[in-house]
C-alpha positions as CSV (number, residue, x, y, z in Angstrom):
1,X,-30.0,31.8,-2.7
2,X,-27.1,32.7,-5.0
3,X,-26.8,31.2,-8.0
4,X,-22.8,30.0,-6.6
5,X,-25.1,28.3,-3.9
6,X,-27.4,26.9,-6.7
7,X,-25.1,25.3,-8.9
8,X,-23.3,23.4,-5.7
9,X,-27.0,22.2,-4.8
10,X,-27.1,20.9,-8.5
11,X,-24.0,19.1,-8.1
12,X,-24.6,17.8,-5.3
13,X,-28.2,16.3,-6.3
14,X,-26.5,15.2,-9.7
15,X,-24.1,13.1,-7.8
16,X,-26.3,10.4,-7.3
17,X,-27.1,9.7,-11.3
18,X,-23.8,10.4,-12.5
19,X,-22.8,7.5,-10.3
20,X,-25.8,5.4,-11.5
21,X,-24.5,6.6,-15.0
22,X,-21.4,5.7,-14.5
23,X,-22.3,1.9,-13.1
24,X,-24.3,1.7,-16.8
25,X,-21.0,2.7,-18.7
26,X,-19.0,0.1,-16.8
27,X,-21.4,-2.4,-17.6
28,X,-21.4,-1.5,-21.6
29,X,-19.5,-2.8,-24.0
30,X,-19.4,-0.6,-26.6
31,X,-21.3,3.0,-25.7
32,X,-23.8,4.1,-28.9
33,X,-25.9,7.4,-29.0
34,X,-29.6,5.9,-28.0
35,X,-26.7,5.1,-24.2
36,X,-26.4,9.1,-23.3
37,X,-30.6,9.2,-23.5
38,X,-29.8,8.8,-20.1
39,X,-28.6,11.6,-19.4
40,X,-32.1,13.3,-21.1
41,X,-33.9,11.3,-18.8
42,X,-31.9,11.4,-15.5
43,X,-31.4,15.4,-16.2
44,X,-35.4,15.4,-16.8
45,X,-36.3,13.8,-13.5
46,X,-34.0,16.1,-11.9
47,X,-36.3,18.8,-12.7
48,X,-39.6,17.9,-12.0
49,X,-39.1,16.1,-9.2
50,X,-38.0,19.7,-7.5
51,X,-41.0,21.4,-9.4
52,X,-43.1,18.4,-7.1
53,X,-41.7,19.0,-4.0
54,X,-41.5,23.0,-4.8
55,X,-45.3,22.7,-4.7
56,X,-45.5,20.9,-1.3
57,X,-43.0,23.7,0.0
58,X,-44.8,26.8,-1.2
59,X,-47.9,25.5,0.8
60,X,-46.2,24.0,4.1
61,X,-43.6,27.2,3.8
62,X,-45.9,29.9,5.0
63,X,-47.2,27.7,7.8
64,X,-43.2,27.3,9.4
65,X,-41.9,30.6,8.0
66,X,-39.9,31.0,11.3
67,X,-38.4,27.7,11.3
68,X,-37.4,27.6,7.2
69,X,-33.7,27.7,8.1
70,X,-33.7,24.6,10.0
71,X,-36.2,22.8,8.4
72,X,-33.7,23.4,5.1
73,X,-31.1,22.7,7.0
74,X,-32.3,19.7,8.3
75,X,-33.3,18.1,4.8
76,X,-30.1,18.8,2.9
77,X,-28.1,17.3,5.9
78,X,-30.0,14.4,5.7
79,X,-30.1,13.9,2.2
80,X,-26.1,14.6,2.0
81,X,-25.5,12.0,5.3
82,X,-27.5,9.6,3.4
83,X,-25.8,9.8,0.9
84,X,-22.4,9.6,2.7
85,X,-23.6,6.8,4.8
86,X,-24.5,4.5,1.6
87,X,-21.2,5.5,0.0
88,X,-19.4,4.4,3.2
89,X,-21.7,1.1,3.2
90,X,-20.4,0.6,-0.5
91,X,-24.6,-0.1,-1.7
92,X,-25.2,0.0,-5.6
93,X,-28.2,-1.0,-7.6
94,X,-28.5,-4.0,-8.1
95,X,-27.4,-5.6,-11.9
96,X,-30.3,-5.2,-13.9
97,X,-30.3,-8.0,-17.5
98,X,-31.7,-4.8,-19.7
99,X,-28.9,-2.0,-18.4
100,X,-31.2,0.4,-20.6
101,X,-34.6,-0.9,-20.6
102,X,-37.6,1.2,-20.1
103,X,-38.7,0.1,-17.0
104,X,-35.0,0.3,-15.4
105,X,-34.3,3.3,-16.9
106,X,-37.4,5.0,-15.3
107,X,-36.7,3.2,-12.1
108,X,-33.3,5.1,-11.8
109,X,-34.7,8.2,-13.2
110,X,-37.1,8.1,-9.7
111,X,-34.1,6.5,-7.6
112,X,-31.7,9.1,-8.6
113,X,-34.5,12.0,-8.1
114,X,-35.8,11.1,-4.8
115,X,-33.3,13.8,-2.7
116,X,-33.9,16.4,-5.1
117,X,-38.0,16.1,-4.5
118,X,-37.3,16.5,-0.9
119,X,-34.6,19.7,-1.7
120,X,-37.5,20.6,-4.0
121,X,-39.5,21.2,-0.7
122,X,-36.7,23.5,0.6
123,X,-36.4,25.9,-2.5
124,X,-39.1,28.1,-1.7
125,X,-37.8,28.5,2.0
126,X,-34.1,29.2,0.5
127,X,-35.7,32.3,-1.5
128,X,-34.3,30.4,-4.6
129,X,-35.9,31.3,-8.3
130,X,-38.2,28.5,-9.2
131,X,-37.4,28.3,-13.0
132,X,-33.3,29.2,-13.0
133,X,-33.5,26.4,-10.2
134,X,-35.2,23.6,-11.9
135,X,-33.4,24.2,-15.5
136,X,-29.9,24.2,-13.4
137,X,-30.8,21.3,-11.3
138,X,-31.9,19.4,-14.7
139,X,-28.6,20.9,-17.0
140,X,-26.2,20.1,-14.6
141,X,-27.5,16.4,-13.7
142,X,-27.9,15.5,-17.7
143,X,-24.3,17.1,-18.5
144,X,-23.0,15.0,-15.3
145,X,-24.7,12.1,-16.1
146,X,-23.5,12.3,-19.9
147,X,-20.1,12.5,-18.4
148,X,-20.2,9.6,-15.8
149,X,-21.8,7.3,-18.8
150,X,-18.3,7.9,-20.6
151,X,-16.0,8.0,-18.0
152,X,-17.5,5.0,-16.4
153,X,-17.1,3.3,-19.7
154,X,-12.9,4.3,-19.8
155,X,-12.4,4.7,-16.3
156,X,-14.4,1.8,-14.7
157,X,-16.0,1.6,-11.0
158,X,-13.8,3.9,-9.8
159,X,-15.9,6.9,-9.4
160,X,-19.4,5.1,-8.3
161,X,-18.3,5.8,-4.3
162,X,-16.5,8.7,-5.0
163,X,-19.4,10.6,-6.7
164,X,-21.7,10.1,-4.2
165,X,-19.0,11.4,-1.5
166,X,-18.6,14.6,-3.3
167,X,-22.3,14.7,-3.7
168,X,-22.9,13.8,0.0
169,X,-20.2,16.2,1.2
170,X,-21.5,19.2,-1.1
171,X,-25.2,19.2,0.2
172,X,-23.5,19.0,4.1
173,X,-21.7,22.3,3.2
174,X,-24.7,23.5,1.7
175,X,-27.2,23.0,4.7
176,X,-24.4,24.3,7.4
177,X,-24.0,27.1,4.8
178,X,-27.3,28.6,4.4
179,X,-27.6,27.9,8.6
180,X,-24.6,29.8,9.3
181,X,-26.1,32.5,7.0
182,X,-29.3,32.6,8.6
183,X,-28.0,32.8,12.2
184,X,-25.3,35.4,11.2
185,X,-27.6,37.6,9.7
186,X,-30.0,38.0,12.7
């Protein structure tokens, strides 16, 4: 996997908290520097969960070397029509009383980080380098997350759907990208 083809993955995956980010500027009065911990935390669960599901891959992987192309292709097409499909069905989190409570906070953090365990599971079939992967997944979701917090704050619910459009519509180009590779290269 190129790195170009690694940094729209990590957009795509970082979709999700930056909306989630956003929703928690929206809902804050006045944003203070403990608020973009978020980030840390959102941009942290973005790169462990992939480490988890990296494991799981690197074992199941040699068993279906032959199918690794669609079984990637399958699992970022799902995870971006999922997200399309609960953009399109307009579902949020539901209002929590503590926006930035421990237990809330870690609650997103998994939320958020769900898809990118399960892309986790492809990285090993997409060839992609474990460590570059994990630390771009994690950068990219923290910076986007940082950046939702604010703009959500000036900019309002605006961008929640949007977001997770973009996100959804990036990890569909991804899959039919790296299938189109595969079958092209035969």
């Amino acid at each position: 996997m190129s790195f170009g083809g690694l940094l729209l993955l990590s957009l795509g995956l970082a979709m999700d908290a930056t909306a989630v980010a956003a929703a928690r500027g929206l809902a804050t009065p006045k944003l203070l520097p403990r608020h973009f911990l978020v980030a840390a935390l959102f941009g942290a669960f973005h790169s462990v969960m992939p480490l988890m599901g990296w494991l799981v891959g690197s074992q199941v992987g040699p068993l279906v070397h032959a199918w690794e192309p669609f079984i990637a292709f399958g699992l970022l097409a799902a995870i971006g029509g999922k997200m399309l499909w609960e953009a399109m069905k307009g579902e949020t989190a539901a209002p929590a009383t503590d926006l930035y409570g421990v237990r809330v906070m870690l609650l997103l953090g998994v939320a958020t980080s769900v898809d990118a365990l399960a892309v986790g599971v492809t990285l090993p079939m997409l060839d992609a380098p474990l460590l570059l992967s994990l630390v771009t997944i994690g950068l990219t979701t923290a910076a986007l997350s940082a950046i939702g917090l604010s703009a959500g704050r000036r900019f309002g619910a605006l961008l929640g759907k949007r977001l997770d459009v973009g996100g959804g519509l990036m990890l569909l180009g991804l899959a039919f990208k790296s299938l189109a590779q595969h079958l092209l290269t035969r």
